[in-house]
Residue, then its C-alpha position, 0 to 999 in steps of 0.5 A: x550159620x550152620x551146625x558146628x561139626x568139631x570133634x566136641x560134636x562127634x563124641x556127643x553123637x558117639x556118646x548119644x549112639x552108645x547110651x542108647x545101645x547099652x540101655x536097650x541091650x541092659x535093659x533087654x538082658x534084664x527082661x529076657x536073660x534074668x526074667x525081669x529081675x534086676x541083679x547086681x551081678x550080671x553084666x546087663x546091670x553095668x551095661x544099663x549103668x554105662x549107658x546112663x553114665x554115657x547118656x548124662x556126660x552126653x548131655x552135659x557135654x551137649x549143654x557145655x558145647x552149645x553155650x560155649x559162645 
């Protein structure tokens, strides 16, 4: 048997795609915009927020997807 390929698959690989984009642009708008320090104000702070929102749904989604059986 081979991968399933449904639309379940695909948004987990999006979701996986997008984590990794909003971590790497929050976390590198922390260090280089703010100069390392973490404020609630700036868009870099919902970024970093979204990109763990998207990297926890990922996952359980991943974990929900592959014990379908």
């Amino acid at each position: 048997m081979g991968e399933p390929t449904g639309p379940g698959t695909h948004l987990v690989s999006a979701l996986r795609l997008a984590a990794i984009g909003l971590l790497a642009l929050g976390f590198s708008g922390w260090v280089l915009d703010d100069g390392g320090e973490v404020t609630l104000e700036s868009p870099f702070t919902l970024a970093f927020g979204l990109g763990v929102a998207c990297a926890i749904v990922s996952i359980y989604l991943g974990i929900f997807l592959a014990n379908r059986d």
